[in-house]
VEXSETI-359416 format. One record per atom (N, C-alpha, C, O): x, y, z; atom name; residue in three letters. Coordinates in steps of 0.05 Angstrom, whole numbers, always signed. Layout:
BEGIN
ATOM  X  Y  Z  CA  ALA
...
% end
This chain:
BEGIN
ATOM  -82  -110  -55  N  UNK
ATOM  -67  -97  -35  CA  UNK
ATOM  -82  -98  -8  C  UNK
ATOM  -68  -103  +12  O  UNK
ATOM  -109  -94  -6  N  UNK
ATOM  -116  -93  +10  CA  UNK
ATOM  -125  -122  +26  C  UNK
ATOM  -124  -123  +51  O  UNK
ATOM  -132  -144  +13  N  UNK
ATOM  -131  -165  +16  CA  UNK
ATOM  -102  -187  +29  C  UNK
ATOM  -104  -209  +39  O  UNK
ATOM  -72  -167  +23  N  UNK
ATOM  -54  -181  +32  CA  UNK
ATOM  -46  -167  +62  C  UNK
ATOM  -34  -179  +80  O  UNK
ATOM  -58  -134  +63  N  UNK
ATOM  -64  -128  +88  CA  UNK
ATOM  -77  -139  +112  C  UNK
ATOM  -70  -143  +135  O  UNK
ATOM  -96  -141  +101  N  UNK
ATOM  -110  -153  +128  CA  UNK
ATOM  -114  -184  +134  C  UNK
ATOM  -123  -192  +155  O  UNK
ATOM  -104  -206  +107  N  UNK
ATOM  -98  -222  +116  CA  UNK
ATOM  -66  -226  +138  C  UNK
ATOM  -62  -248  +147  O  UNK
ATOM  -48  -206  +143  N  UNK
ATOM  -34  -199  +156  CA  UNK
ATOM  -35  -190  +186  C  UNK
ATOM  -18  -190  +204  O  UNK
ATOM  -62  -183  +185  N  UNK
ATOM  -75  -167  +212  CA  UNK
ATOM  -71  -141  +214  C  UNK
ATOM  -73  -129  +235  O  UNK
ATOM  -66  -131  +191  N  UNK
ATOM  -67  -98  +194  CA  UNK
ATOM  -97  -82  +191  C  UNK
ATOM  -117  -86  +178  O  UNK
ATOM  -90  -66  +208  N  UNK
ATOM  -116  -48  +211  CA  UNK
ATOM  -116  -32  +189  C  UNK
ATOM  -97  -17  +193  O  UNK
ATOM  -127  -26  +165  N  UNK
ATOM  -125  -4  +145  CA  UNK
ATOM  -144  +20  +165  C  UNK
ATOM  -167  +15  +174  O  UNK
ATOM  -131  +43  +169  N  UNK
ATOM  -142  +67  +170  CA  UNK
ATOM  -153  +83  +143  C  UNK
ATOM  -174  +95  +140  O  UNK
ATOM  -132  +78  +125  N  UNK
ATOM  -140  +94  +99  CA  UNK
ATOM  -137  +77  +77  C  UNK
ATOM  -116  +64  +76  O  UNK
ATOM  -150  +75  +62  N  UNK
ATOM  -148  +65  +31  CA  UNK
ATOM  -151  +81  +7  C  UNK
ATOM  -174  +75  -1  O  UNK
ATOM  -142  +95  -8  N  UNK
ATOM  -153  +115  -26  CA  UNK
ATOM  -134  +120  -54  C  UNK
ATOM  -115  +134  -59  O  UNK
ATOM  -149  +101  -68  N  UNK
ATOM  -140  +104  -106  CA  UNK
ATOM  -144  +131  -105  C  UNK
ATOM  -156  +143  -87  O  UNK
ATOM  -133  +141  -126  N  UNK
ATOM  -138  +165  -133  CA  UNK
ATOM  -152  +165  -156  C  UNK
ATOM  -152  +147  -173  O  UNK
ATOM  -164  +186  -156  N  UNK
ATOM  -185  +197  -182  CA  UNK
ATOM  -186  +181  -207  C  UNK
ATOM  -207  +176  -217  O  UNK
ATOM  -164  +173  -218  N  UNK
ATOM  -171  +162  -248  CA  UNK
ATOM  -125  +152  -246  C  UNK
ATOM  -105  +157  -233  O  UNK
ATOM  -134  +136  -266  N  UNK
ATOM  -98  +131  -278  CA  UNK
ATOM  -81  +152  -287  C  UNK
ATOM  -93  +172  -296  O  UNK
ATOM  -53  +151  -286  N  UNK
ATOM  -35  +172  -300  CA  UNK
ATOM  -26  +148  -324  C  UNK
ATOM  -17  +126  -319  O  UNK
ATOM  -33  +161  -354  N  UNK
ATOM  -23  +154  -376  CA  UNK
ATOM  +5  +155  -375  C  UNK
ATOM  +16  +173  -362  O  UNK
ATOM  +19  +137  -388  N  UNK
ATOM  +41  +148  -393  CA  UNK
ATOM  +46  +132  -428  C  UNK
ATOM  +30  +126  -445  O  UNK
ATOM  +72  +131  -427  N  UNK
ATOM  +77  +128  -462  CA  UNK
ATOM  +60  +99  -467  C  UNK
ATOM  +43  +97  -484  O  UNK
ATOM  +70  +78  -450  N  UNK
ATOM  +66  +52  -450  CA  UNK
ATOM  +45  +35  -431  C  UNK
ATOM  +30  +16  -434  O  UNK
ATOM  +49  +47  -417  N  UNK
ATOM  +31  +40  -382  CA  UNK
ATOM  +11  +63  -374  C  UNK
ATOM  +7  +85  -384  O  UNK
ATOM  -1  +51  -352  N  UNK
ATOM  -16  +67  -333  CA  UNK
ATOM  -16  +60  -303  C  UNK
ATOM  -21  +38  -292  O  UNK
ATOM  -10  +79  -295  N  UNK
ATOM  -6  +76  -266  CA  UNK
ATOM  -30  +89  -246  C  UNK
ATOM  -43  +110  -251  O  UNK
ATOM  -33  +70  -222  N  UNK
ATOM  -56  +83  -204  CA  UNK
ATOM  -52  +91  -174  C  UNK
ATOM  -55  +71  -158  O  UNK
ATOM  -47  +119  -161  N  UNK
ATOM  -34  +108  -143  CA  UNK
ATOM  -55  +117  -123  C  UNK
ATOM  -74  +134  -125  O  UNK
ATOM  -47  +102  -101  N  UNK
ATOM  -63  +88  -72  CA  UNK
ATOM  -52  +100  -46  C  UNK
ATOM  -33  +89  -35  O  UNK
ATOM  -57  +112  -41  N  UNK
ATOM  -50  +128  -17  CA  UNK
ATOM  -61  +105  +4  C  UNK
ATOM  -83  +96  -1  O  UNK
ATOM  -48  +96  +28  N  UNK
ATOM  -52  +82  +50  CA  UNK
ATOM  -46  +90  +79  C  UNK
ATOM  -33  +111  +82  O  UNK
ATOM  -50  +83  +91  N  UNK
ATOM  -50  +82  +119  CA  UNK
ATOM  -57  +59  +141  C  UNK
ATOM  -82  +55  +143  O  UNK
ATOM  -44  +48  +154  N  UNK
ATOM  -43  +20  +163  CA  UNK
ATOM  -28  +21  +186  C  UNK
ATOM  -5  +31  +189  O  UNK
ATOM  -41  +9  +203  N  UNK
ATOM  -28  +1  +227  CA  UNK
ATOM  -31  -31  +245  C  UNK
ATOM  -51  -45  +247  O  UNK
ATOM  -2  -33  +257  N  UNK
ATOM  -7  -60  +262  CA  UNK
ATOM  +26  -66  +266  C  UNK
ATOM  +40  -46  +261  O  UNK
ATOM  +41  -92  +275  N  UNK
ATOM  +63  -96  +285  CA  UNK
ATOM  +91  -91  +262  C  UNK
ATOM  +86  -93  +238  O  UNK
ATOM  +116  -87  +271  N  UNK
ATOM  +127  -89  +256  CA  UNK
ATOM  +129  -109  +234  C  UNK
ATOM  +133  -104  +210  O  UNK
ATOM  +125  -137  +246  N  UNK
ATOM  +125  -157  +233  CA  UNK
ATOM  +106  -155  +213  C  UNK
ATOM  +115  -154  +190  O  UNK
ATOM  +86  -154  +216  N  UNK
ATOM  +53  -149  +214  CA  UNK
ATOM  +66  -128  +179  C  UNK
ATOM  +65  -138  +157  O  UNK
ATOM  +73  -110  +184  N  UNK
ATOM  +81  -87  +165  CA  UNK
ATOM  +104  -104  +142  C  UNK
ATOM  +103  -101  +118  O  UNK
ATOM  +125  -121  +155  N  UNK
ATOM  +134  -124  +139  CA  UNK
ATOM  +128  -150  +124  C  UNK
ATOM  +138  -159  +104  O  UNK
ATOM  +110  -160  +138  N  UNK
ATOM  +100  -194  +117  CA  UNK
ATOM  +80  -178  +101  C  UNK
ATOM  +69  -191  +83  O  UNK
ATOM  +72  -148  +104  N  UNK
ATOM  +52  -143  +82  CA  UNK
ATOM  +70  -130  +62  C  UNK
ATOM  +64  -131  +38  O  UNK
ATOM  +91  -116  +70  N  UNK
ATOM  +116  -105  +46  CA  UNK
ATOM  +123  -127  +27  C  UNK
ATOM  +122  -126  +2  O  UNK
ATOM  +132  -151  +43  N  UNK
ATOM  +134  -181  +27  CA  UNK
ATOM  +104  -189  +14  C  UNK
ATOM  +110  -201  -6  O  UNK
ATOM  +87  -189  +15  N  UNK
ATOM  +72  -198  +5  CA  UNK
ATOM  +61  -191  -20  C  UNK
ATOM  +55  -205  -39  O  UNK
ATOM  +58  -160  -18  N  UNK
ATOM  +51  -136  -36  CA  UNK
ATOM  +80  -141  -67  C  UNK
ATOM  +79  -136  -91  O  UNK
ATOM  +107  -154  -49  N  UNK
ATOM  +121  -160  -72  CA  UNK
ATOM  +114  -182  -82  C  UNK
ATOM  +119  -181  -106  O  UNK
ATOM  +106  -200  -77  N  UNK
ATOM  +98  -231  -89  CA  UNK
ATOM  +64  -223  -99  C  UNK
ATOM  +50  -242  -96  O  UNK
ATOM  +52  -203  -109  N  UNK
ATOM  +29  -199  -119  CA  UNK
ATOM  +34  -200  -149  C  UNK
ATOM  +54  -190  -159  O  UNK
ATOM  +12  -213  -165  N  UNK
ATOM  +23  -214  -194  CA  UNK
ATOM  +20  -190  -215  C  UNK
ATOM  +27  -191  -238  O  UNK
ATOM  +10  -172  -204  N  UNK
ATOM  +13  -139  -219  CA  UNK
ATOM  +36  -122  -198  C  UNK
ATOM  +36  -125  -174  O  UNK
ATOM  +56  -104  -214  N  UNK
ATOM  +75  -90  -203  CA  UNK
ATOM  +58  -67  -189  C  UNK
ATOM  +39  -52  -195  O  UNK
ATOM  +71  -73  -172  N  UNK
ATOM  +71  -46  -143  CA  UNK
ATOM  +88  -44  -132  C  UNK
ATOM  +101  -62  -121  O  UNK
ATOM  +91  -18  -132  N  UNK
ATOM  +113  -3  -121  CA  UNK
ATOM  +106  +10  -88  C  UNK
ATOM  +82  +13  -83  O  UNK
ATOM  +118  +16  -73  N  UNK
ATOM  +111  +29  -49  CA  UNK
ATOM  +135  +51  -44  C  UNK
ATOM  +159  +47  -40  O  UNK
ATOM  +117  +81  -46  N  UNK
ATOM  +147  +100  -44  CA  UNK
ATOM  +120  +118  -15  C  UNK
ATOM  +97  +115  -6  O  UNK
ATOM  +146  +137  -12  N  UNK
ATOM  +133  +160  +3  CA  UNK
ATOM  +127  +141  +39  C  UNK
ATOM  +113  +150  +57  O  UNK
ATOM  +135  +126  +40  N  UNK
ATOM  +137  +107  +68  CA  UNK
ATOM  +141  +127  +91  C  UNK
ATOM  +157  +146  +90  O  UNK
ATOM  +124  +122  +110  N  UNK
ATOM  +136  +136  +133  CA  UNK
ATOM  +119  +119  +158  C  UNK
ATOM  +96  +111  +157  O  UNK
ATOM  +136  +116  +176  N  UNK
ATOM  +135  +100  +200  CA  UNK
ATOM  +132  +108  +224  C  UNK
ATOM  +154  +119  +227  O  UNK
ATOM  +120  +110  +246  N  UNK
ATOM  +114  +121  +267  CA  UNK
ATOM  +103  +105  +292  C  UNK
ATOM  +91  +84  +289  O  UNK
ATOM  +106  +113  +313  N  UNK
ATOM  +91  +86  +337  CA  UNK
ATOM  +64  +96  +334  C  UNK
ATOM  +59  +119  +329  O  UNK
ATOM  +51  +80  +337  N  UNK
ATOM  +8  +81  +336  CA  UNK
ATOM  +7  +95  +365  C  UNK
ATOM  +13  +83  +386  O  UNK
ATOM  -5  +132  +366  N  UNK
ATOM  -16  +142  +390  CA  UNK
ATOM  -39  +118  +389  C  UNK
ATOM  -55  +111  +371  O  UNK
ATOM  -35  +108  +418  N  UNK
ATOM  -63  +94  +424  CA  UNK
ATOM  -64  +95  +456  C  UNK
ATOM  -45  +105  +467  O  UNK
ATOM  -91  +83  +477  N  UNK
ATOM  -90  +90  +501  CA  UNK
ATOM  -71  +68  +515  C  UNK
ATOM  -70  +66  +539  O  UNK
ATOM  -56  +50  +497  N  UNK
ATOM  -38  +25  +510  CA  UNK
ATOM  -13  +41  +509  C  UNK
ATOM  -7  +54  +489  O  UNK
ATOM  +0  +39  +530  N  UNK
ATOM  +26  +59  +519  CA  UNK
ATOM  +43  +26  +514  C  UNK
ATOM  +34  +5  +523  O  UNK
ATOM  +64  +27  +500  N  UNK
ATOM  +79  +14  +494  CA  UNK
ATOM  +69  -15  +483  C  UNK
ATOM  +80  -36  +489  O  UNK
ATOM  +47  -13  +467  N  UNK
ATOM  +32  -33  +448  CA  UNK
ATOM  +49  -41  +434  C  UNK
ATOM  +51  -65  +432  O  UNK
ATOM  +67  -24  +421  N  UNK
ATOM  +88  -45  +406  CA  UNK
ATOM  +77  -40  +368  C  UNK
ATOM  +90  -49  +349  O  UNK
ATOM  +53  -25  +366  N  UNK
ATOM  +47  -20  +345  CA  UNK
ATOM  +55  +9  +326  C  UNK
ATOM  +59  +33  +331  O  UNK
ATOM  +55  -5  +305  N  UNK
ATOM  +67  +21  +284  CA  UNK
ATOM  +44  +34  +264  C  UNK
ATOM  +32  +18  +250  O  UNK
ATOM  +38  +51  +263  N  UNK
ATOM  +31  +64  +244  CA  UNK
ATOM  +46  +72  +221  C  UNK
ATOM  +67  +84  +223  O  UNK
ATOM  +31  +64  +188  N  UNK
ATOM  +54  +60  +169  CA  UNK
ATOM  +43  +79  +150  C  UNK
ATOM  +20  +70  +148  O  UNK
ATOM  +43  +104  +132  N  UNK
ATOM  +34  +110  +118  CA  UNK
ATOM  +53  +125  +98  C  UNK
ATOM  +72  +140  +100  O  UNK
ATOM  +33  +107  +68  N  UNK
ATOM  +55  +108  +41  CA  UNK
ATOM  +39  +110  +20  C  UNK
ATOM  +15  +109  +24  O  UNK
ATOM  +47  +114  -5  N  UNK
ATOM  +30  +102  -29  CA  UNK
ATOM  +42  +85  -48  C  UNK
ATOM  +66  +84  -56  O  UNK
ATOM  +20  +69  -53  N  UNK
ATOM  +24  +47  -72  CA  UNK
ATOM  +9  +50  -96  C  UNK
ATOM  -15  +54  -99  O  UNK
ATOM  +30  +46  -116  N  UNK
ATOM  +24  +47  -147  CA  UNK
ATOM  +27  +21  -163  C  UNK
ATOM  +46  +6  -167  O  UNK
ATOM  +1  +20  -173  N  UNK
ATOM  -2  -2  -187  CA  UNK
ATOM  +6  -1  -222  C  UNK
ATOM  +10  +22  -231  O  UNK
ATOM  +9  -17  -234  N  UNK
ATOM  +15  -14  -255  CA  UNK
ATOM  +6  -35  -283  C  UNK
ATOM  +8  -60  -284  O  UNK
ATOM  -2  -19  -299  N  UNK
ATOM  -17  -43  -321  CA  UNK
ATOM  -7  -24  -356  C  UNK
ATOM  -6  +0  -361  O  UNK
ATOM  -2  -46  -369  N  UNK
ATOM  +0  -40  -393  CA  UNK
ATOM  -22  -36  -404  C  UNK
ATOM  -44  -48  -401  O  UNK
ATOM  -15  -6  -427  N  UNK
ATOM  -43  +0  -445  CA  UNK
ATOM  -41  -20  -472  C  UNK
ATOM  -21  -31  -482  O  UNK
ATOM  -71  -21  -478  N  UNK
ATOM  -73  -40  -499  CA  UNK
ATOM  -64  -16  -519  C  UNK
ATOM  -56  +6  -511  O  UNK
ATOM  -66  -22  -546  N  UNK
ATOM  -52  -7  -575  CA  UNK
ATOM  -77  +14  -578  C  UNK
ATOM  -71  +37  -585  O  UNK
ATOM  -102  +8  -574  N  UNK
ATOM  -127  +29  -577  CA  UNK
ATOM  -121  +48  -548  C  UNK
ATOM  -142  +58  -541  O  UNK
ATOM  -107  +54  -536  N  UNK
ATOM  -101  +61  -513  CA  UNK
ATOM  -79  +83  -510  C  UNK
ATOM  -78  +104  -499  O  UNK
ATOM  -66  +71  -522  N  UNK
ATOM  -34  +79  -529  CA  UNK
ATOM  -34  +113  -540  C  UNK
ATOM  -13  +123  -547  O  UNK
% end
């Protein structure tokens, strides 16, 4: 995730897995709290990209805002969401 960010040119402000996985029946999920800023475009070739990654991630909790910065009308967004990754438990797991 973070690798399809900034090959994008986004600035990560925040990056932060959380503590450990949530079990569930079959899977385990890890979720990633983010924060990123950088152009619309910029935001959405990393939304596309994050979909063409070969483990499922999801992106919920999205929220979009213009970047306070000392440029007024930079044209940049501030994006902050979390992303959950997802992996199957092996049978000793389960």
């Amino acid at each position: 995730i973070n690798q399809a960010g900034l090959g994008r040119g986004l600035q990560f402000e925040l990056f932060k897995p959380a503590a450990g996985e949530a079990g569930r029946e079959f899977y385990a999920e890890l979720p990633i709290t983010l924060q990123v800023t950088g152009s619309f475009h910029q935001l959405a070739t990393f939304i596309s990209g994050i979909a063409a990654l070969p483990r499922i991630v999801t992106i919920s909790e999205m929220k979009l805002s213009p970047f306070k910065s000392n440029e007024p009308n930079s044209g940049k967004l501030s994006m902050a969401a979390t992303a959950k990754t997802y992996r199957y438990l092996q049978e000793d797991e389960q």
